[in-house]
C-alpha positions in Angstrom: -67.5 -4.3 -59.1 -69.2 -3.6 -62.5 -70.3 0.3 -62.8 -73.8 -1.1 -63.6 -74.0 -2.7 -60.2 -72.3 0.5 -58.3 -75.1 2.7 -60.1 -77.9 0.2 -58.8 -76.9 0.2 -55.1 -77.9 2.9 -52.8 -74.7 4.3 -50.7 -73.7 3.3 -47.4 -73.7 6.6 -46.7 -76.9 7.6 -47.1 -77.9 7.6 -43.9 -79.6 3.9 -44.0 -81.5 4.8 -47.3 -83.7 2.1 -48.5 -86.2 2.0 -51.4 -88.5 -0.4 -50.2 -90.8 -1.6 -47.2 -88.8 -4.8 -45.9 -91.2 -7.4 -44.0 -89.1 -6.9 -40.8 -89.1 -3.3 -40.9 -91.2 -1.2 -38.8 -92.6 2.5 -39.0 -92.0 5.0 -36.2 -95.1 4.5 -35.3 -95.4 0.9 -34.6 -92.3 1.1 -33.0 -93.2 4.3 -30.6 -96.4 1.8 -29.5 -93.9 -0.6 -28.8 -91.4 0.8 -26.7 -93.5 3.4 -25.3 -91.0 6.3 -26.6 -92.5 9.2 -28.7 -91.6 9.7 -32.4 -90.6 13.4 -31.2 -88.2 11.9 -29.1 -87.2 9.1 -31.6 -86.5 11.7 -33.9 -84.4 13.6 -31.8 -82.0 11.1 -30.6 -81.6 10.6 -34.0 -80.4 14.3 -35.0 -79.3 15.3 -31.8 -76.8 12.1 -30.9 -77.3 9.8 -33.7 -78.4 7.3 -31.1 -80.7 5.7 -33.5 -80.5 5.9 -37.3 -83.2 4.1 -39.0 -83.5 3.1 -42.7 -86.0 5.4 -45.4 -88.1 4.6 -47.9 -88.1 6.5 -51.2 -90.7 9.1 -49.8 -88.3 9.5 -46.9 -90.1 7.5 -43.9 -88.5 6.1 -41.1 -88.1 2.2 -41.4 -86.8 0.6 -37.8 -85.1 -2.8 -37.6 -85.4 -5.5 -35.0 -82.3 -4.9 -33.9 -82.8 -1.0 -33.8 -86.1 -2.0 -31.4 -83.1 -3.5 -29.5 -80.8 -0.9 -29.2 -83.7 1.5 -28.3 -84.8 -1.2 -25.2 -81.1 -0.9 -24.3 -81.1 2.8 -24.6 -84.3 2.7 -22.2 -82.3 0.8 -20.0 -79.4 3.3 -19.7 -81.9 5.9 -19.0 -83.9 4.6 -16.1 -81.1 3.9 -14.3 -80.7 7.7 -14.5 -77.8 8.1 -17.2 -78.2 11.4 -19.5 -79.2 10.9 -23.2 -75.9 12.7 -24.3 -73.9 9.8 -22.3 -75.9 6.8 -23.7 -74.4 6.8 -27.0 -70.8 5.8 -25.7 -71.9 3.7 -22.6 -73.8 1.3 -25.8 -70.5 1.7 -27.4 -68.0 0.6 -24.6 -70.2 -0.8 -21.9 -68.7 1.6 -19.6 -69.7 2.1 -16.1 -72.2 4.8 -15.5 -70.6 8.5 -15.2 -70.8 10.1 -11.6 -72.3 13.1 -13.9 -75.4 11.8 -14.6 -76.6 12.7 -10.7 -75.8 16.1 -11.0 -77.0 16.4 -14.2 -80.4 15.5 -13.0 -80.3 17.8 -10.2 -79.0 20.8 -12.4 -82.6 20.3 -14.0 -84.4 20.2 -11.1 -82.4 23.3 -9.7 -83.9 25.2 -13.3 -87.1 24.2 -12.2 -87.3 25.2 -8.9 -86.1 28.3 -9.7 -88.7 28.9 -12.2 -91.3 27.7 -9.8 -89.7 30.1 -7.1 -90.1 33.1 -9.5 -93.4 31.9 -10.7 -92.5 31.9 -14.1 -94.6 30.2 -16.3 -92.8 30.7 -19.2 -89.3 29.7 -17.9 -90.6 26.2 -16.7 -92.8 25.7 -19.7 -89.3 25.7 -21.4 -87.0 23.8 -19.6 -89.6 21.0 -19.2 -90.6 21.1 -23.4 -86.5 20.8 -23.6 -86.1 17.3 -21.4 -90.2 15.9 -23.1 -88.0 15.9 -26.4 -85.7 13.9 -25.1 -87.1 11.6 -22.5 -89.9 9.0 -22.2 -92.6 9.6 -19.5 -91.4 7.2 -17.5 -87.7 8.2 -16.9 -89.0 12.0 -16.1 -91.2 11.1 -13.8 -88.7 9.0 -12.3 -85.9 10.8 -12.1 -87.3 14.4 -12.4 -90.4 15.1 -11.7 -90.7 12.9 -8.4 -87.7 13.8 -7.1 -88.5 17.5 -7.6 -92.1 17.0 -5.6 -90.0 15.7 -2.6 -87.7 18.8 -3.1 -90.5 21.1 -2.8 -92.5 19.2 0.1 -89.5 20.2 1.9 -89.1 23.7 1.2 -93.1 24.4 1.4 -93.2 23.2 5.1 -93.3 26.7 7.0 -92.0 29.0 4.4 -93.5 32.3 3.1 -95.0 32.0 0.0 -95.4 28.2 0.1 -99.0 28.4 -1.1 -98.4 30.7 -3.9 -95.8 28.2 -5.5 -97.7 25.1 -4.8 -100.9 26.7 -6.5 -98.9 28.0 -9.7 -96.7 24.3 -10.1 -99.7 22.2 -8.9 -102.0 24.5 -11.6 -99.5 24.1 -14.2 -98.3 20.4 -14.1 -102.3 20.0 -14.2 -102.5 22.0 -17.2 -99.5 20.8 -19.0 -100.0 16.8 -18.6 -103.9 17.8 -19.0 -103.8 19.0 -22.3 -101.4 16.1 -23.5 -103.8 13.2 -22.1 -106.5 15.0 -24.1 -104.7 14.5 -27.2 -103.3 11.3 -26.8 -107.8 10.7 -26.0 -108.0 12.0 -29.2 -105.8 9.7 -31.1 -106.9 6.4 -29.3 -110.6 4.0 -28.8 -111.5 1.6 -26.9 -112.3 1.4 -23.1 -110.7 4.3 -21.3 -109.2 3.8 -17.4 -111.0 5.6 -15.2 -108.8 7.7 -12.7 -110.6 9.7 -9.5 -109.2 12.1 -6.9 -110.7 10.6 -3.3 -108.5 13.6 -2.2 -109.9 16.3 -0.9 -106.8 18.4 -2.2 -107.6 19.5 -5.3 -104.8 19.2 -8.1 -103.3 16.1 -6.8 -99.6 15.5 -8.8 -99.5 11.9 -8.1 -102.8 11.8 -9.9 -102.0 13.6 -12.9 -98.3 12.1 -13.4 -100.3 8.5 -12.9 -102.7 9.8 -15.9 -99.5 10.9 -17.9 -97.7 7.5 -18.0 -101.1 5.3 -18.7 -101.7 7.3 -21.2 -98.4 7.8 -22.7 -98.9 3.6 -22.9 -101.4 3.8 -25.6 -104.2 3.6 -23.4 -107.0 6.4 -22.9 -107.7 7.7 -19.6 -110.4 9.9 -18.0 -109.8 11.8 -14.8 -112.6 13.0 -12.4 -110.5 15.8 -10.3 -112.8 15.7 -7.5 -114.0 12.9 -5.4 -117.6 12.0 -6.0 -120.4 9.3 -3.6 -119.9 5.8 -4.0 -123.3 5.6 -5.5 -122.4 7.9 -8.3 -119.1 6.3 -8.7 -121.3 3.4 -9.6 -123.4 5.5 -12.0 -120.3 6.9 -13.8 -118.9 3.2 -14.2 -122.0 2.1 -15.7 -122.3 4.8 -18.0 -118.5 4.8 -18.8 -117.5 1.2 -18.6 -113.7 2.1 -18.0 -111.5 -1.6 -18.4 -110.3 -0.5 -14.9 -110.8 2.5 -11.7 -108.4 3.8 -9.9 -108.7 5.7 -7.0 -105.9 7.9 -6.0 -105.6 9.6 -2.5 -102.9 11.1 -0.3 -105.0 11.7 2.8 -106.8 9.5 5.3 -110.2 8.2 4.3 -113.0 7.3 5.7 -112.7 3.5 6.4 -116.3 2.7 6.4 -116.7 3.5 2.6 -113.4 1.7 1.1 -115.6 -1.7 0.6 -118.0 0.6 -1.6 -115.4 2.4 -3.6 -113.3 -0.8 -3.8 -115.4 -3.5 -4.3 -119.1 -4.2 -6.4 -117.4 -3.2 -10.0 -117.2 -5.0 -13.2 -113.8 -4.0 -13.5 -110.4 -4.3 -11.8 -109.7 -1.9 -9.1 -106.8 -0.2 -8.1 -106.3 2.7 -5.2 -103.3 4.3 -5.5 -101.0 6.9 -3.5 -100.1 7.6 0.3 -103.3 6.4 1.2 -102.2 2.7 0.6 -99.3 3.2 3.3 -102.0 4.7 6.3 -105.0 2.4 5.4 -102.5 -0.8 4.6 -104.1 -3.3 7.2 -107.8 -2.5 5.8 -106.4 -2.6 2.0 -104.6 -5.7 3.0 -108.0 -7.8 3.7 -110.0 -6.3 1.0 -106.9 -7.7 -1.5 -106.9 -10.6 0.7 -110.5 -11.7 -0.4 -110.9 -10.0 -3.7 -108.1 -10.6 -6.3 -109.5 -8.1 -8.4 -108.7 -5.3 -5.8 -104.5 -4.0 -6.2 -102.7 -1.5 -4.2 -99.6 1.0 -5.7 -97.7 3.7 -3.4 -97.2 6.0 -6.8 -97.3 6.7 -10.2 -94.4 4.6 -10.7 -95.8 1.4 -9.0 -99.5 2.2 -10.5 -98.2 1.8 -14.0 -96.2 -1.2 -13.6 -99.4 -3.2 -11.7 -101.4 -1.8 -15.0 -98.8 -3.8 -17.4 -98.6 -6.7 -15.0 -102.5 -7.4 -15.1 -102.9 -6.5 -19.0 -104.8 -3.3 -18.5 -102.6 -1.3 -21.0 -102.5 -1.5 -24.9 -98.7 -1.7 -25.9 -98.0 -4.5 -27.1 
């Protein structure tokens, strides 16, 4: 090889450097709408485990390839079967079978958090969350964290001193914390939001706000009313709103009588979500029955997935 030409090429050691914008190259951006993964968290598997290494332009920029867009699906896939981040990079590598660490891994977390929560320290779960948002999607923490950890404390709040005291500080922070992302992913997107209200009379619903947190972490704005309001002024705020769907969350019983006015009458697709759908299933069952535009989901989890099955969310 002539010098000339050696001088020309970039290195292959550069770290994928490349001085121009290819036509099948994408920008974190694009590809963080696409897959639904931050480009905090992008970034991060990059440094961190060199999961991902993307090309640069001259100014520095993260370019991603098709095949990158693959590995990080696959990646994705590792992870929601519950496999930590620091294992993914070999199990793409050799195909192995999934490590009988990953369980406890996931349960050391959650034993971080409830220990925080148990102390009432702010500051100590703030931190231990921020560390596993860098490296995780919505989705998979919800999943594998912060559901399971609900269940946990269900548990340990039935008859124990100090119950109320925990479930008001977590319940008050997970509010807070997923509160002030959804305002600024609000910030950063248009269009028709979602339109997400507690039927609950419990104030502070998780299920609520961890429904909130994924939709919105798919690109799509939502507004949450935290209280539940009369079926006439739902109508009102649909109107004045004109959300592309509702949805109605509830753990509790409600009062039957009224589900054909929450449920039905709305320009818009209609989903009630949470236990609610497991004690009122017969009634739910003939509204869907009759009015396709009606859906049920037990969770967050199963909310999310009937929102990308009927269209309702803007990744593409």
């Amino acid at each position: 090889m002539s010098a000339e030409k050696t001088a020309a090429e970039p290195s292959r050691s550069s770290a994928g450097y490349q001085p121009a914008l290819a036509e099948d190259l994408l920008p974190i951006r694009e590809v963080a709408r696409a897959t639904g993964v931050n480009p905090v968290t992008l970034r991060a598997w990059e440094r961190r485990y060199g999961l991902i290494v993307p090309q640069r332009t001259a100014k520095g920029h993260r370019l991603y390839s098709a095949e990158q867009v693959a590995r990080i699906q696959a990646i994705l896939a590792w992870l929601e079967r519950g496999v930590a981040v620091s294992q993914v990079k070999g199990l793409l590598r050799s195909d192995q079978p999934v490590s009988t660490q990953t369980t406890s891994r996931w349960q050391q977390t959650r034993k971080e958090l409830l220990q925080a929560i148990g102390k009432l320290a702010e500051r100590r779960l703030d931190d231990c969350f921020n560390r596993e948002l860098a490296l995780y999607p919505a989705h998979t923490l919800c999943q594998h964290l912060l559901l399971p950890l609900l269940d946990e404390l269900q548990l340990r709040w039935r008859n124990q001193f100090g119950a109320q005291a925990e479930r008001v500080f977590f319940y008050s922070w997970l509010r807070s914390k997923l509160g002030a992302r959804l305002y600024h992913n609000n910030s950063q997107r248009g269009g028709a939001p979602l339109l997400l209200v507690n039927l609950s009379e419990l104030p502070m619903e998780p299920g609520l706000w961890l429904t909130a947190w994924l939709a919105s972490n798919s690109d799509c704005p939502v507004e949450v009313f935290d209280w539940p309001i009369p079926p006439a002024e739902l109508a009102l705020a649909i109107e004045q709103i004109k959300p592309r769907a509702l949805l109605l969350y509830s753990s509790q019983t409600l009062n039957t009588a009224l589900l054909p006015r929450w449920l039905t009458g709305h320009n818009c697709p209609c989903l009630i979500i949470g236990a609610t759908v497991c004690i009122h299933r017969t009634e739910l069952h003939v509204l869907t029955t009759h009015n396709n535009a009606v859906h049920m989901a037990e969770g967050p989890l199963e909310a999310l997935a009937t929102l990308t099955r009927l269209g309702l969310l803007d990744r593409t």
